[in-house]
PyMOL CGO cylinders between C-alpha atoms (Angstrom):
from pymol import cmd
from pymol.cgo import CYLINDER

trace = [
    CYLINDER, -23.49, 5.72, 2.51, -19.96, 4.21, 0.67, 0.3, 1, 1, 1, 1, 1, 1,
    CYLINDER, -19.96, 4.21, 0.67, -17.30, 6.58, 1.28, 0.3, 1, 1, 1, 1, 1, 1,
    CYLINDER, -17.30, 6.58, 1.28, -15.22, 6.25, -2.05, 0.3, 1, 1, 1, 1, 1, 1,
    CYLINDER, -15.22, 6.25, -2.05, -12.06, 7.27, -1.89, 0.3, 1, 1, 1, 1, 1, 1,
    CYLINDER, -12.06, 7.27, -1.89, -9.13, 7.72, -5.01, 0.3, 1, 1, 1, 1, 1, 1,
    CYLINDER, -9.13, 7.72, -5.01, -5.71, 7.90, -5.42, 0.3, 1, 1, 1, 1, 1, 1,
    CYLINDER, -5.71, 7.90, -5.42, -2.97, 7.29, -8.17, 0.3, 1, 1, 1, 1, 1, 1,
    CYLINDER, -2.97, 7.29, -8.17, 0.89, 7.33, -10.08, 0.3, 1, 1, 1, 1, 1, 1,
    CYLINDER, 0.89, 7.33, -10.08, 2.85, 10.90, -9.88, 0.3, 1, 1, 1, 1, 1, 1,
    CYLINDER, 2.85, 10.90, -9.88, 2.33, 11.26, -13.51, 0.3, 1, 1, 1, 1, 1, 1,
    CYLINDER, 2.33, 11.26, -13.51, -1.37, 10.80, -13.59, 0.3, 1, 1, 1, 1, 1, 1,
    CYLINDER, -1.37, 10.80, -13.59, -1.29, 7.62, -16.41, 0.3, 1, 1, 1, 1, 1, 1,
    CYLINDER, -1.29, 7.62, -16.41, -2.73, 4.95, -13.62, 0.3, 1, 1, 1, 1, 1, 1,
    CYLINDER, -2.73, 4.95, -13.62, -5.33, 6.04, -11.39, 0.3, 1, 1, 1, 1, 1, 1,
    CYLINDER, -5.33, 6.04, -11.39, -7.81, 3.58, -8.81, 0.3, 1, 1, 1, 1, 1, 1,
    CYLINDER, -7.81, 3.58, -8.81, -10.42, 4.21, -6.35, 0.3, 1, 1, 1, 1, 1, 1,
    CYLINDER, -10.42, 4.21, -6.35, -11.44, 2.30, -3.13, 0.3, 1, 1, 1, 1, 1, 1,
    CYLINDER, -11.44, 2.30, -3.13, -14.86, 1.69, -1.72, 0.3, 1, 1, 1, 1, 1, 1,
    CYLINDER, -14.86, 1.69, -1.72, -15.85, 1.47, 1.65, 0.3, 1, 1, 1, 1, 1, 1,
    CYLINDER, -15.85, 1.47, 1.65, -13.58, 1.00, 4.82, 0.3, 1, 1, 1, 1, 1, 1,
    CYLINDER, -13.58, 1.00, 4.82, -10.13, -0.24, 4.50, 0.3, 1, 1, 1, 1, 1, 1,
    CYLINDER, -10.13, -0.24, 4.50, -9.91, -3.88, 6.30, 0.3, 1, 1, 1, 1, 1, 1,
    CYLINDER, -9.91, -3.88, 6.30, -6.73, -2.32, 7.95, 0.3, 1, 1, 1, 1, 1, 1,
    CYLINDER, -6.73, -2.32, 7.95, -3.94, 0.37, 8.10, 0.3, 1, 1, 1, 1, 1, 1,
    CYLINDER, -3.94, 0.37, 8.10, -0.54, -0.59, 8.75, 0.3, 1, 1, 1, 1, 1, 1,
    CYLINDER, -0.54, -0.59, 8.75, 3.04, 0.50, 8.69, 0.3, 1, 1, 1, 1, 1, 1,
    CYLINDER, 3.04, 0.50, 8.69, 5.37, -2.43, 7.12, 0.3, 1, 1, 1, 1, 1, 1,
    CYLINDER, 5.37, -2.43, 7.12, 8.80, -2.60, 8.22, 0.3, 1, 1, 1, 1, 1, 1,
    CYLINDER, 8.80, -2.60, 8.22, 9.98, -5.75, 6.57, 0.3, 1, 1, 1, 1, 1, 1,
    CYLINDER, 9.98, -5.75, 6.57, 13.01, -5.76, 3.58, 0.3, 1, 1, 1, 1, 1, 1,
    CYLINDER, 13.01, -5.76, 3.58, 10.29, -6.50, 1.01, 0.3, 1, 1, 1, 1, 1, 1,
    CYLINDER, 10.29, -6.50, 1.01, 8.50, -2.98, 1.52, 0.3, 1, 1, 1, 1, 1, 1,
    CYLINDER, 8.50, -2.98, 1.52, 11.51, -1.08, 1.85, 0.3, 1, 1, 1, 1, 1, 1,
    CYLINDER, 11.51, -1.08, 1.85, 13.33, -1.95, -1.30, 0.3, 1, 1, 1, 1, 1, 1,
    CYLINDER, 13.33, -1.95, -1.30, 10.08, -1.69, -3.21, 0.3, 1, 1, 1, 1, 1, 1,
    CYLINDER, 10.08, -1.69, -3.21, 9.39, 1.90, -1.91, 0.3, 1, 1, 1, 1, 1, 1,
    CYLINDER, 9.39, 1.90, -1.91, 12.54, 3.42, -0.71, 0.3, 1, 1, 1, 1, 1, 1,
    CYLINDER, 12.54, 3.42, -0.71, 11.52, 3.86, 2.54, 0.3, 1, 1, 1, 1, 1, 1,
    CYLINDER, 11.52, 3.86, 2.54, 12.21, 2.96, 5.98, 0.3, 1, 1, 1, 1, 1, 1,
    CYLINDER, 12.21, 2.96, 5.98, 8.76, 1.65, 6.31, 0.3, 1, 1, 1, 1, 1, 1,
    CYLINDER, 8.76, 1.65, 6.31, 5.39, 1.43, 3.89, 0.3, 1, 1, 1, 1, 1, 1,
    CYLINDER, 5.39, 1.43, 3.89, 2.21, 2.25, 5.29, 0.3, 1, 1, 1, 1, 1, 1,
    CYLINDER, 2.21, 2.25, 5.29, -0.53, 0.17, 3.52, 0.3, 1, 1, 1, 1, 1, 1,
    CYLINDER, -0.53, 0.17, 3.52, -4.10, 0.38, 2.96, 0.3, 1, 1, 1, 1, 1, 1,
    CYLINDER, -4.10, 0.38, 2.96, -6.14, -2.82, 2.59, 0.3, 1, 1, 1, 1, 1, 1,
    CYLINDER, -6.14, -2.82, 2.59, -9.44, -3.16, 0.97, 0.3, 1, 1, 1, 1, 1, 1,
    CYLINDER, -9.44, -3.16, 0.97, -11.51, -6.01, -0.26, 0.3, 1, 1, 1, 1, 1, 1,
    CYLINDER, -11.51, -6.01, -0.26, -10.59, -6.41, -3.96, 0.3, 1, 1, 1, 1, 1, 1,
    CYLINDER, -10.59, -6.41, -3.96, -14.21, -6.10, -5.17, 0.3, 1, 1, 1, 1, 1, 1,
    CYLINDER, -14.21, -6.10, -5.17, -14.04, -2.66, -3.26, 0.3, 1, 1, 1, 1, 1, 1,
    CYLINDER, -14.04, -2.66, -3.26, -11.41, -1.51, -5.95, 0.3, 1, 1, 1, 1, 1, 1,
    CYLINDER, -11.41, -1.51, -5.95, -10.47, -0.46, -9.47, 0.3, 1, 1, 1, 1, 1, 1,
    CYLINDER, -10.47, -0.46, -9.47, -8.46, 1.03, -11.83, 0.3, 1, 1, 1, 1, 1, 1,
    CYLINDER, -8.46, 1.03, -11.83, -10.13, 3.60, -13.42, 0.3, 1, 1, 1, 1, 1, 1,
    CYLINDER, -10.13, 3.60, -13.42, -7.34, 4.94, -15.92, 0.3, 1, 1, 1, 1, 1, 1,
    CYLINDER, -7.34, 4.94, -15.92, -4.66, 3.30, -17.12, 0.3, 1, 1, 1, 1, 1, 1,
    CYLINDER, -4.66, 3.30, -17.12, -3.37, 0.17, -15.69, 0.3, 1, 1, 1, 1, 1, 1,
    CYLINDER, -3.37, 0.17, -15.69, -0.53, -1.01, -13.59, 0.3, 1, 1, 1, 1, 1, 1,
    CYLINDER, -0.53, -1.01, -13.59, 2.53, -2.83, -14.29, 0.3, 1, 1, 1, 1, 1, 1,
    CYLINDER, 2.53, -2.83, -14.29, 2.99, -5.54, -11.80, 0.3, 1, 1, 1, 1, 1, 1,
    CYLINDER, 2.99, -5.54, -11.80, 6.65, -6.53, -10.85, 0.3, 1, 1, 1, 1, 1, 1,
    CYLINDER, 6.65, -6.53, -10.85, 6.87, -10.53, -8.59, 0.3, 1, 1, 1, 1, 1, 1,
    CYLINDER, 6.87, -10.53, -8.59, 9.02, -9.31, -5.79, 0.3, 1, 1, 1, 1, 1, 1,
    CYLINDER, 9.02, -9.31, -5.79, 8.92, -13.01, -3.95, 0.3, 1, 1, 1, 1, 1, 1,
    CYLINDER, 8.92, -13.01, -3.95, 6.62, -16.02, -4.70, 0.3, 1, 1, 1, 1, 1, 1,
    CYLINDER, 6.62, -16.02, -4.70, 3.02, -15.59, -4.51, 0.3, 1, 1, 1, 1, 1, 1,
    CYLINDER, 3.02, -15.59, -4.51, 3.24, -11.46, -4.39, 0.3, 1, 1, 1, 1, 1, 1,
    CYLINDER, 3.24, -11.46, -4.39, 3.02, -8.97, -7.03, 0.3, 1, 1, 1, 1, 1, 1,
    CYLINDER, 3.02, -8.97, -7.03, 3.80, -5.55, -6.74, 0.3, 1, 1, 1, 1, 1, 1,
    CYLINDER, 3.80, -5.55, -6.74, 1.83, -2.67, -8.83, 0.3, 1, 1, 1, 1, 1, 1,
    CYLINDER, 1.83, -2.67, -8.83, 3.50, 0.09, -10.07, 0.3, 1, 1, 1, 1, 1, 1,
    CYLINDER, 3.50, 0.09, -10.07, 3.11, 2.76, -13.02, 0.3, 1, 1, 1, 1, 1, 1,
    CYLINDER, 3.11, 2.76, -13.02, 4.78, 1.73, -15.79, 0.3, 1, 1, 1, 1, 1, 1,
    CYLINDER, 4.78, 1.73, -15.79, 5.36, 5.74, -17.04, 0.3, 1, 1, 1, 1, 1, 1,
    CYLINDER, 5.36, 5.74, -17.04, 7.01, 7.09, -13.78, 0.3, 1, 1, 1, 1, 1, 1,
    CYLINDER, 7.01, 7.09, -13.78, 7.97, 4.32, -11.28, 0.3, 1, 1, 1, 1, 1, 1,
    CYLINDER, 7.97, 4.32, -11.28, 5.56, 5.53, -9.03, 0.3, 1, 1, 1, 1, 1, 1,
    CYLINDER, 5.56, 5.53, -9.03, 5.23, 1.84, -6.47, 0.3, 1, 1, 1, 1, 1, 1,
    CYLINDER, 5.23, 1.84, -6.47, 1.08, 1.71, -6.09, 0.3, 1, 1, 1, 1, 1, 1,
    CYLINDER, 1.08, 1.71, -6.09, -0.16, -1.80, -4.88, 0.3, 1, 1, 1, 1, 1, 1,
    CYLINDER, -0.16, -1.80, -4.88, 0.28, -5.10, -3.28, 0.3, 1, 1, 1, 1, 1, 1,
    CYLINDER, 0.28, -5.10, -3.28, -1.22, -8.11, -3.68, 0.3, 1, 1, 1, 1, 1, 1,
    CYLINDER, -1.22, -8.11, -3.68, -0.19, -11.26, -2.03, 0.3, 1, 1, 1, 1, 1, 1,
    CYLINDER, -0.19, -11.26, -2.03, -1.36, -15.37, -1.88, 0.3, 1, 1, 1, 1, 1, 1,
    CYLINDER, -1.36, -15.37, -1.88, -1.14, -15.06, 1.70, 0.3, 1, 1, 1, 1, 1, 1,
    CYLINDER, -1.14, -15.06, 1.70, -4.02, -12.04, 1.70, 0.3, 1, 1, 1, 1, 1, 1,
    CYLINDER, -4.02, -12.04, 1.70, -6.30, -13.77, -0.92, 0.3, 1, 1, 1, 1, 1, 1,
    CYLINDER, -6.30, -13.77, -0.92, -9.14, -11.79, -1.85, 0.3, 1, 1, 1, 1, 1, 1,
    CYLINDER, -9.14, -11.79, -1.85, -7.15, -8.33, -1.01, 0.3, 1, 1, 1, 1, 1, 1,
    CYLINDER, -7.15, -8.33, -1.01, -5.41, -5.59, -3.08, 0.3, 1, 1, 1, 1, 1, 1,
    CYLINDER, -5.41, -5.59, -3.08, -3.32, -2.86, -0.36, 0.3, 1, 1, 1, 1, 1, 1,
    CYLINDER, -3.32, -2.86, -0.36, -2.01, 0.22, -1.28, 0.3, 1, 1, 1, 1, 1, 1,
    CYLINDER, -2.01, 0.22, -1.28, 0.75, 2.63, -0.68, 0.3, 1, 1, 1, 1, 1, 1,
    CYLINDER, 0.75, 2.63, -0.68, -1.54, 5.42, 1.94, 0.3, 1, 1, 1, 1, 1, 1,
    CYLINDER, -1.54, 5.42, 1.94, 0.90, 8.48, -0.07, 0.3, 1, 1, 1, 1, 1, 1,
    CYLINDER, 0.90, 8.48, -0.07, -0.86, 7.70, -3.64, 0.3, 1, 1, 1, 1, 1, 1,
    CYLINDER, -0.86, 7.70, -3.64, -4.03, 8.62, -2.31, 0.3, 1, 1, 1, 1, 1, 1,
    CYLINDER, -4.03, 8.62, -2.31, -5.52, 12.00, -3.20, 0.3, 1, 1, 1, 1, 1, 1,
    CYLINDER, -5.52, 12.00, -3.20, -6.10, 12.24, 0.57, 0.3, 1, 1, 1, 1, 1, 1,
    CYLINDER, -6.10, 12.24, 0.57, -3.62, 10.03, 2.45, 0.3, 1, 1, 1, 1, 1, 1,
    CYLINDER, -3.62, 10.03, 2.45, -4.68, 12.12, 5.50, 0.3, 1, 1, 1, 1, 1, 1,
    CYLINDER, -4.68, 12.12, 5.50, -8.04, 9.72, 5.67, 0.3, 1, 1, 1, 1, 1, 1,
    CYLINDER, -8.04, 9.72, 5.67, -5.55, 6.73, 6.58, 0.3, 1, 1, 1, 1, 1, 1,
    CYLINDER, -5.55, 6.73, 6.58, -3.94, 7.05, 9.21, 0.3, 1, 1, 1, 1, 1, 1,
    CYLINDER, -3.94, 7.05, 9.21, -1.81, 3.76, 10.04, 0.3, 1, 1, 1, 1, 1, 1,
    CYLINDER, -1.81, 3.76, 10.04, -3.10, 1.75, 12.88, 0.3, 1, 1, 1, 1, 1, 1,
    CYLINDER, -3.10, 1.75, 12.88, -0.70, -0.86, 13.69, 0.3, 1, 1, 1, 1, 1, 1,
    CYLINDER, -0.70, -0.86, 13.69, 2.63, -2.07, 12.44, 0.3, 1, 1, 1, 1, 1, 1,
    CYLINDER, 2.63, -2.07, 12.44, 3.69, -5.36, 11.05, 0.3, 1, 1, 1, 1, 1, 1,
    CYLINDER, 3.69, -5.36, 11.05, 7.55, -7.40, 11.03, 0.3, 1, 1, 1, 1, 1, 1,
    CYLINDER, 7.55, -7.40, 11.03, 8.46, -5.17, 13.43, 0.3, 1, 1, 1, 1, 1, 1,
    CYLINDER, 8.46, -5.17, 13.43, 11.87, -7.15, 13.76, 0.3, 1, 1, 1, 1, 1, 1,
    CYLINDER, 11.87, -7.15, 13.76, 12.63, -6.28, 10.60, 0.3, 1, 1, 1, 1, 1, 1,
    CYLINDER, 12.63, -6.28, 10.60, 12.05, -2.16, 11.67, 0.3, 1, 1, 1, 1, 1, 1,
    CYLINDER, 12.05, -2.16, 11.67, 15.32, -0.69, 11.05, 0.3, 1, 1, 1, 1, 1, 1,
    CYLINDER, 15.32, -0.69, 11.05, 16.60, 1.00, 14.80, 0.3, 1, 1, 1, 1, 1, 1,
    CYLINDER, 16.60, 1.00, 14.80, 15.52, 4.82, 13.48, 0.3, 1, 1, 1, 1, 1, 1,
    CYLINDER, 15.52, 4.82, 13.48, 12.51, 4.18, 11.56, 0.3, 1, 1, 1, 1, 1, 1,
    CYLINDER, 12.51, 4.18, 11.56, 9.75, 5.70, 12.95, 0.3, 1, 1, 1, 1, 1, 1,
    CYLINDER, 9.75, 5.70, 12.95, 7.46, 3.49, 15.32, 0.3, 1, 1, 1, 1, 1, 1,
    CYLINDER, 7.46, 3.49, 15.32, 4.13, 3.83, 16.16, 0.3, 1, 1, 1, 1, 1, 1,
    CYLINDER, 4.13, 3.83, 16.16, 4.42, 1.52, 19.53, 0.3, 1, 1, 1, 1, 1, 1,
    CYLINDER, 4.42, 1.52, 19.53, 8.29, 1.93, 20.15, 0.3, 1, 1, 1, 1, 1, 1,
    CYLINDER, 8.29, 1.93, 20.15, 7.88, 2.98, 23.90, 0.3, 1, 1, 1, 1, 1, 1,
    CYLINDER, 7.88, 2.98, 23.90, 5.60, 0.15, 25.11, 0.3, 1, 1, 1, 1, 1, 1,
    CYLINDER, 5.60, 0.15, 25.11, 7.21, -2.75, 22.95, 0.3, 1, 1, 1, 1, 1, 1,
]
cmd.load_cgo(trace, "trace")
């Protein structure tokens, strides 16, 4: 059985779903992520790009360094989606635009020596 899962913008205009298990869930903590989301740190859910689509509307899709483009909604700002040379083959998203971000819980972290010193950590303690 595929588990499908769906998510999308804050004003509704662009709206995906996934299929399947995510190939991973992870907390980003380098400069890119934060200025592209505000945040300390972007947790980011990766699936196979055949396991995905946009099923209403479509993103706008901003370069934020060479080889990655960032998807966002065009309407209301809301950041959605990463895709990047480096993970060919991929298309991540942002775990909060999911209907149920609950279902992704992040399981590891990545440029953790770009984590600013009161972000939250997953691994802080045993680092």
């Amino acid at each position: 059985m595929t588990t499908t899962q769906e998510g999308g913008c804050q004003c509704g205009a662009v709206r995906f779903a996934v299929s399947g298990a995510p190939k991973f869930v992870a907390n980003c903590h380098c400069q890119s992520c934060r200025k592209a989301t505000g945040a300390a740190c972007s947790t980011w859910v990766g699936f196979l790009a055949e396991n995905t689509q946009w099923t209403r509307g479509a993103p706008a899709f901003f370069a934020s360094s060479p080889g990655v483009k960032r998807g966002y909604c065009r309407d209301c700002g809301t950041p959605l989606s990463f895709a990047g040379e480096q993970w060919a083959g991929e298309l991540h998203f942002l775990a909060g635009v999911f209907d149920n971000p609950e279902a992704f819980p992040p399981r590891t972290e990545a440029f953790t020596e770009d984590a600013l010193s009161w972000a939250p950590r997953l691994h802080k303690d045993t680092e």
